[in-house]
C-alpha positions as CSV (number, residue, x, y, z in Angstrom):
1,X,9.9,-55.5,11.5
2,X,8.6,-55.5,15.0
3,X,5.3,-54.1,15.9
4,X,6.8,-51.0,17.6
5,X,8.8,-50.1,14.3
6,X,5.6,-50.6,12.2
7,X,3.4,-48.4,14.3
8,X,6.0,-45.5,14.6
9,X,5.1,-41.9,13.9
10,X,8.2,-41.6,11.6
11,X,9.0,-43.6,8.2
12,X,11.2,-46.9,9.2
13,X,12.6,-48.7,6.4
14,X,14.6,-52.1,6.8
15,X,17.3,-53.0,4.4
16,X,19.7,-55.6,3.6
17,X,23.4,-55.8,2.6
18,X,22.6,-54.9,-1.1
19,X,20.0,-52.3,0.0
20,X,16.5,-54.3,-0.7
21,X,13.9,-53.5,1.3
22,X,13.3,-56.1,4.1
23,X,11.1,-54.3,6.4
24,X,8.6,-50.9,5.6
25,X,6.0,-49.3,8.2
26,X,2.6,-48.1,7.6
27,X,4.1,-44.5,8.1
28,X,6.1,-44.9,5.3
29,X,3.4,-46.5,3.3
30,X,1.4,-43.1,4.0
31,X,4.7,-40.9,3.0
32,X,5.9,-42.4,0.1
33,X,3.0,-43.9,-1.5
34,X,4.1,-47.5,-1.7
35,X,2.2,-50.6,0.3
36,X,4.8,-52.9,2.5
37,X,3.7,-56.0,-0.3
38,X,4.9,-53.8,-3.4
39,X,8.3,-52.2,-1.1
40,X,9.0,-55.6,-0.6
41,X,12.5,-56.9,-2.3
42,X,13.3,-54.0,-4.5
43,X,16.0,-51.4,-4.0
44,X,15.8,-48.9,-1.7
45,X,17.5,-46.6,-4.3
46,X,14.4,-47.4,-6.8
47,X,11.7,-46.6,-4.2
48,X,13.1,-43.3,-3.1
49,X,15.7,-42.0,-5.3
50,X,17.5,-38.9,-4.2
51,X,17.4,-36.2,-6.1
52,X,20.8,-35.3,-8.0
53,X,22.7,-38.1,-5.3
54,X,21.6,-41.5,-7.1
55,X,24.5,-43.3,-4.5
56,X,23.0,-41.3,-1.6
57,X,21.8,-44.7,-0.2
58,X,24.8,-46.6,-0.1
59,X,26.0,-44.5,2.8
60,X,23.4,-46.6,5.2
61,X,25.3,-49.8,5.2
62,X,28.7,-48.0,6.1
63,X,28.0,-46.4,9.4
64,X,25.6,-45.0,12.1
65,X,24.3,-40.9,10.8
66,X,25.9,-38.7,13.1
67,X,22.9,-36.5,12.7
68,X,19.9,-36.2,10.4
69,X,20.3,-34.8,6.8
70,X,17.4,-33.4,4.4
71,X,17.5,-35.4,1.1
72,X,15.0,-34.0,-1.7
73,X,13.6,-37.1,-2.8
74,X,12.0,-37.6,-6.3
75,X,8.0,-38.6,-6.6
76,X,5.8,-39.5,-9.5
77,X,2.9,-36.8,-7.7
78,X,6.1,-34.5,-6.4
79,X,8.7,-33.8,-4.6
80,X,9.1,-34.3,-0.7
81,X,12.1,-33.6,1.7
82,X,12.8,-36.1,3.9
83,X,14.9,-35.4,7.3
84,X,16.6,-38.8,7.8
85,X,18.9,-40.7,9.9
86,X,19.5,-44.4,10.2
87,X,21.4,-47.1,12.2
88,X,23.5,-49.9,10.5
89,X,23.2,-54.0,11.5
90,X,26.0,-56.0,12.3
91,X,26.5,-59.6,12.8
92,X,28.8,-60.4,15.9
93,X,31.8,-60.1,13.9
94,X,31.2,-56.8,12.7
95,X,29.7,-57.7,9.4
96,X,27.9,-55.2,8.0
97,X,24.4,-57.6,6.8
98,X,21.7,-54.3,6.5
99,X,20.4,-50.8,8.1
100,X,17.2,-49.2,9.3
101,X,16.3,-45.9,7.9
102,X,14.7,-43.5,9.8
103,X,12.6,-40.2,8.9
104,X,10.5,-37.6,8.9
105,X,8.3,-35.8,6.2
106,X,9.8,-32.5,6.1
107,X,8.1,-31.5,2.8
108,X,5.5,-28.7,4.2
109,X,8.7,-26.8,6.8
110,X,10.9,-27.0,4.3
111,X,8.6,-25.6,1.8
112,X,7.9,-22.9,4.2
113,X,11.3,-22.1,5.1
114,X,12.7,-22.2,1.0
115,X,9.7,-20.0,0.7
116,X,10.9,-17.7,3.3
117,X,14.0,-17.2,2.2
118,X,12.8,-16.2,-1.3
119,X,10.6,-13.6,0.4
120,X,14.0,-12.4,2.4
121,X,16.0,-12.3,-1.0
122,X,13.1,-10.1,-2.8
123,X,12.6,-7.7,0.1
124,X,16.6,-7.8,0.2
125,X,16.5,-6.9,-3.8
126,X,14.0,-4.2,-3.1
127,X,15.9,-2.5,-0.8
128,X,19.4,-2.4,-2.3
129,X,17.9,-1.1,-5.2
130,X,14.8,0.8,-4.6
131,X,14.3,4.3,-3.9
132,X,12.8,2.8,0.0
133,X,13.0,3.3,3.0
134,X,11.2,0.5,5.1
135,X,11.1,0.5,9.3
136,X,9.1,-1.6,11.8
137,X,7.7,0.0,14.9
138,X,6.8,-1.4,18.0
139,X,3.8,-1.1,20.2
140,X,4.6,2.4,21.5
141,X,6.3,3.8,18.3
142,X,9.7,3.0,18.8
143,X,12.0,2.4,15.6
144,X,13.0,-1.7,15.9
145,X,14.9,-1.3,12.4
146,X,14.9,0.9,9.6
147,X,16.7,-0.4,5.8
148,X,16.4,0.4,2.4
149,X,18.8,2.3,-0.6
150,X,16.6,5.7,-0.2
151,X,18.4,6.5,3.7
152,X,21.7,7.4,1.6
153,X,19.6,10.1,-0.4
154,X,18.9,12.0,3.2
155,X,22.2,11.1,4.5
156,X,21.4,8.6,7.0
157,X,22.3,5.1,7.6
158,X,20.4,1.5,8.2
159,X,19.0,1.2,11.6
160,X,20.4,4.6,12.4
161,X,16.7,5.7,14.1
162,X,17.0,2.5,16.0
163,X,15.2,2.8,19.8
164,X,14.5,6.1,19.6
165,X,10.5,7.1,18.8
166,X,9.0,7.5,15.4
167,X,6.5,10.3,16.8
168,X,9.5,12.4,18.4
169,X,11.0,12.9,15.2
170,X,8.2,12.9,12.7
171,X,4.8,13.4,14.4
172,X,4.5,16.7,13.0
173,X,5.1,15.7,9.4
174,X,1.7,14.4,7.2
175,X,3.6,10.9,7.5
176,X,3.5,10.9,10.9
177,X,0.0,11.5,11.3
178,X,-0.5,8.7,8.9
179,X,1.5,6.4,11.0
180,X,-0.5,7.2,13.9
181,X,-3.4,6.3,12.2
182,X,-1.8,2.8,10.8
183,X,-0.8,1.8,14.7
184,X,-4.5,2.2,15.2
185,X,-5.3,-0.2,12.4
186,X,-6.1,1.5,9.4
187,X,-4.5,1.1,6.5
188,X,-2.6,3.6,4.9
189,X,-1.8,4.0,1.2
190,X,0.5,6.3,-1.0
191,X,0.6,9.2,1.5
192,X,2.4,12.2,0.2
193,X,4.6,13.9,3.0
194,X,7.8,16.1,2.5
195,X,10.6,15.2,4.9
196,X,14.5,16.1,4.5
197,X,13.7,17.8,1.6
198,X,12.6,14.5,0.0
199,X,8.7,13.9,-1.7
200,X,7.9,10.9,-0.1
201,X,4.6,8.5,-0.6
202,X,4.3,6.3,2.5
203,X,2.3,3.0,3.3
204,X,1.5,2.3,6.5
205,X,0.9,-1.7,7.1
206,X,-0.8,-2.7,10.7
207,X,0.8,-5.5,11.8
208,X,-0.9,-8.6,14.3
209,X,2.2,-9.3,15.7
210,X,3.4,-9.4,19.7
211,X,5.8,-6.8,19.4
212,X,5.5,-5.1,16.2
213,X,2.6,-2.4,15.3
214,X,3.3,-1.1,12.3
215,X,5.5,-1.5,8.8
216,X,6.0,1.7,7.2
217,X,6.7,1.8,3.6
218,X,8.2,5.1,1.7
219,X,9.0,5.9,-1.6
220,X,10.9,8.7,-2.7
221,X,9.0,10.4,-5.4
222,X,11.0,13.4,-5.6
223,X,12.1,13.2,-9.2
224,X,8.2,12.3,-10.2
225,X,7.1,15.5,-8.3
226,X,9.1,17.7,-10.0
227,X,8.5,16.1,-13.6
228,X,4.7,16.5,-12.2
229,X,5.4,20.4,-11.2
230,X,7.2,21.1,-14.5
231,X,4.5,19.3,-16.9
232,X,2.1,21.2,-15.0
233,X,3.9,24.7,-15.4
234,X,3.7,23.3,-18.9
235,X,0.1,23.0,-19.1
236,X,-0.4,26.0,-17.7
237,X,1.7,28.0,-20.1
238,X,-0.1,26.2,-23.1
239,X,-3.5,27.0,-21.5
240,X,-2.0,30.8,-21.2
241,X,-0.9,30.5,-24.7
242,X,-4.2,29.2,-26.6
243,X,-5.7,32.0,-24.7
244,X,-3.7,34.4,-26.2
245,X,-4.4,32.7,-29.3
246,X,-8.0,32.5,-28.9
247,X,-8.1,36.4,-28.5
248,X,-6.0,37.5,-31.2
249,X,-7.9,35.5,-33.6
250,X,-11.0,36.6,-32.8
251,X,-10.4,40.5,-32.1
252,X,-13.2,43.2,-30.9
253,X,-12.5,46.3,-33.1
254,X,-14.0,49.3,-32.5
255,X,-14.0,50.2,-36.7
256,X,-16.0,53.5,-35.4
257,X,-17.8,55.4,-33.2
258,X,-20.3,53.1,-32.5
259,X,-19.4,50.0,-34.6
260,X,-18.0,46.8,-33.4
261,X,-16.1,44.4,-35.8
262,X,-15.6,41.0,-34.9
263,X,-13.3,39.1,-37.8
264,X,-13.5,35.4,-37.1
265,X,-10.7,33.4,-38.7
266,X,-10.3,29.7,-39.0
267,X,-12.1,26.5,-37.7
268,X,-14.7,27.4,-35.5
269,X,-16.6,24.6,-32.8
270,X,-19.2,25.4,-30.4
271,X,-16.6,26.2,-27.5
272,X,-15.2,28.4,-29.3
273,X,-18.3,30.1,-30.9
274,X,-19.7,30.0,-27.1
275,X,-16.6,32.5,-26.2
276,X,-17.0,34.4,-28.8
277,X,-20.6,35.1,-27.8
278,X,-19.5,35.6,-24.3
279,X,-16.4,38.4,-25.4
280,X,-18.6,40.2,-27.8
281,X,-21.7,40.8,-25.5
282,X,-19.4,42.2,-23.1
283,X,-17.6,44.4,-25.7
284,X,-21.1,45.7,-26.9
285,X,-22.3,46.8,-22.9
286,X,-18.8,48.7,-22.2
287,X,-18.6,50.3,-25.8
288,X,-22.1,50.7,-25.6
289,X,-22.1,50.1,-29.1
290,X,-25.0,50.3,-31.5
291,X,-23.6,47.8,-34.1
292,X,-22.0,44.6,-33.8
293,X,-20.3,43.2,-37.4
294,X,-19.7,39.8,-37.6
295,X,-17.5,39.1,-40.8
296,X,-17.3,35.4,-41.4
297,X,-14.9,35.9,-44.2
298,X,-12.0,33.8,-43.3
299,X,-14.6,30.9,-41.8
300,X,-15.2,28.1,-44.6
301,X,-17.1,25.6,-43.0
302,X,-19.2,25.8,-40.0
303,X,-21.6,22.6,-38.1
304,X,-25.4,23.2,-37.2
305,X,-24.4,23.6,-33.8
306,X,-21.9,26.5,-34.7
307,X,-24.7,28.0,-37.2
308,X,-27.0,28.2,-34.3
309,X,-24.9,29.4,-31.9
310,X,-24.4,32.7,-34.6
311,X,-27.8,33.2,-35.1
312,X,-28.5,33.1,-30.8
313,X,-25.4,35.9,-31.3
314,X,-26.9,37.7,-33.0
315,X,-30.5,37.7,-31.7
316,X,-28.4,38.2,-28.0
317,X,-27.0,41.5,-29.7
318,X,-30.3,42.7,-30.4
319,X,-31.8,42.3,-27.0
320,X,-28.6,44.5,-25.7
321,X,-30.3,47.0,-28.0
322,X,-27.6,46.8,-30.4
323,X,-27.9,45.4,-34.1
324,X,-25.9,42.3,-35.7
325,X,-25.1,42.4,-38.8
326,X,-23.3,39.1,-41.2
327,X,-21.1,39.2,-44.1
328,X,-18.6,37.4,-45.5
329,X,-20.6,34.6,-45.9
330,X,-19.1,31.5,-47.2
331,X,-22.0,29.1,-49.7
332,X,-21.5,26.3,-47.2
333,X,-22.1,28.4,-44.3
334,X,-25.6,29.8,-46.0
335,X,-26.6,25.9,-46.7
336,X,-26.3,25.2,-43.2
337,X,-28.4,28.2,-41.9
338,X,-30.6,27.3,-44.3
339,X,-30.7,24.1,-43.4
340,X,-32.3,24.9,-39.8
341,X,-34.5,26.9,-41.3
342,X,-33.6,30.1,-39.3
343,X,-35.3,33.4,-40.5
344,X,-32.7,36.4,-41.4
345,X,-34.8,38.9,-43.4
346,X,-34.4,40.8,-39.7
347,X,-30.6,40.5,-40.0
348,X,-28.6,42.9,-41.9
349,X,-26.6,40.9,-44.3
350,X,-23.7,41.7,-46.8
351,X,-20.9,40.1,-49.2
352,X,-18.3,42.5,-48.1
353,X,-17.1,44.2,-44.4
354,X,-16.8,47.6,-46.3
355,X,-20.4,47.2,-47.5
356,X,-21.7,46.5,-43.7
357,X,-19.5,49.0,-42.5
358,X,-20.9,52.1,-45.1
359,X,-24.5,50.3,-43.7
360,X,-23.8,51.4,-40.2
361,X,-22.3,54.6,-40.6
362,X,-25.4,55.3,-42.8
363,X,-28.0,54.6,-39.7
364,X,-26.1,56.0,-37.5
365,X,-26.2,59.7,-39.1
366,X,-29.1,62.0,-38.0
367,X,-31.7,61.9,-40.9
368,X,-31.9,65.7,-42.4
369,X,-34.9,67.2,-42.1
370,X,-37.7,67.8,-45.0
371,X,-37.0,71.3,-46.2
């Protein structure tokens, strides 16, 4: 191998009739990790098998390549692509006695471009089967293509905006706005807009590009918004219905002129005692009540929270110039007022409703006077 051949930018490899290596440059030293001394002798084949081709090699020593071809070849540290072309020697007769191999390390373009062409078969996938629609924009707005399976949901068709301007047809729309913004270099995420008829969220991607500006992403979320508007009517008609509930199970009954009854039934928690307190005190000022019964009859178990927010009920009652009285009084319920040592010898207390009830009527008829 001559100097020129050994200080070439590409990989030059010299081989004989049987395909041992006579000849191999520094640049293929560099390439395919073997010095000239260890190349030396042994089979081209062996040194730089092709992947899946094992006979690729024996096409050097039957003619000139008519243009380079990318072989994968197989590494112990990897895999590299290798464009090559090569050149066969001849004696004067015509005897075929060797070739010289030529190439170039394509490893890191080819990479690039295989990697490329996974990226264009994803965003492919995406949009034959996505609910998208995805368009680039130019410099001054104008559509320079617009894809993706959600167009056929508004009735349009790929690239069917093409050349006109994004901000003629949609600047108006919460999108558009949004769009504007991403040509300016902000970044816009999951924008909700209406358009068509159509709940859309939208991306907008700024782009460093030459021509393009922007790379707007939307996402038809119609059936999402209206699973979102239905859970919410939901909700709301739950929230309607524990109020409902909440009332009824804790009624304000005027029992007579004067006389509040409040029967409390089931588990109570310190919300609930809290609206309780709130109903009552309003009952008490519009009836202008002067007794206010609670009867805890069909409440087994209470907390010390719950306990004290009863006694402040009843102490609140009083300062309305009204009168709480208890009864129905379950053992675990008097433990836990006990418990936080709350005084009750001011509170009017009874087993029974009827026997607070015939306690109230009693004060509230005029005493008779001494005869």
């Amino acid at each position: 191998m001559d100097d020129r051949s050994n200080n070439a930018p590409r990989v030059v490899v010299e081989v004989d009739d049987v395909l041992r290596v006579i000849g191999w440059n520094r640049r293929a030293e560099r390439v395919l990790g073997v010095s000239a001394g260890e190349a030396a002798g042994r089979p081209l084949g062996e040194l730089v098998p092709v992947v899946d081709e094992p006979e690729a090699w024996e096409r050097l020593l039957v003619a000139d390549s008519e243009e380079p071809e990318v072989l994968r070849v197989a590494r112990p540290d990897g895999e590299l692509y290798l464009e090559a072309w090569w050149e066969v020697t001849r004696e004067a007769d015509g005897r075929v006695v060797g070739a010289t191999l030529h190439a170039h390390d394509i490893t890191a373009r080819e990479r690039e471009f295989r990697r490329r062409g996974v990226d264009s078969m994803m965003l492919a996938a995406l949009l034959d089967n996505l609910e998208l629609v995805v368009c680039s924009l130019d410099k001054q707005g104008i559509f320079v293509s617009q894809r993706g399976k959600a167009l056929r949901t508004v009735g349009l068709t790929p690239d069917q905006f093409v050349g006109q301007n994004y901000f003629d047809l949609f600047g108006g729309t919460e999108s558009g706005e949004s769009t504007r913004r991403a040509m300016n270099g902000e970044m816009q995420t999951a924008v909700p807009s209406e358009v068509y008829g159509v709940h859309w969220l939208s991306w907008g991607i700024p782009l460093q590009d030459p021509e393009l500006s922007v790379i707007t992403v939307s996402l038809d979320v119609t059936e999402t918004r209206r699973n979102e508007l239905e859970l919410r009517a939901k909700l709301d008609l739950i929230e309607r219905q524990q109020q409902v509930i909440r009332e009824l199970s804790t009624p304000i009954i005027e029992v007579w002129d004067g006389v509040l009854a409040l029967p409390i039934v089931g588990l109570i928690d310190t919300v609930r005692t809290a609206e309780i307190m709130d109903n009552l005190l309003q009952a008490v000022t519009s009836t202008r009540a002067r007794f206010a019964i609670l009867d805890l009859t069909g409440v087994e178990v209470v907390d010390t929270g719950t306990a004290s927010h009863l006694i402040r009920m009843i102490q609140a009652i009083r300062l309305l110039g009204a009168e709480g009285v208890l009864t129905g009084i379950h053992p675990t319920i008097a433990q836990t007022i006990v418990s936080l040592g709350v005084d009750l010898t001011r509170v009017a207390v009874f087993g029974k409703l009827r026997d607070a009830l015939t306690h109230c009527i009693a004060r509230l008829r005029p005493s008779r006077p001494r005869s």
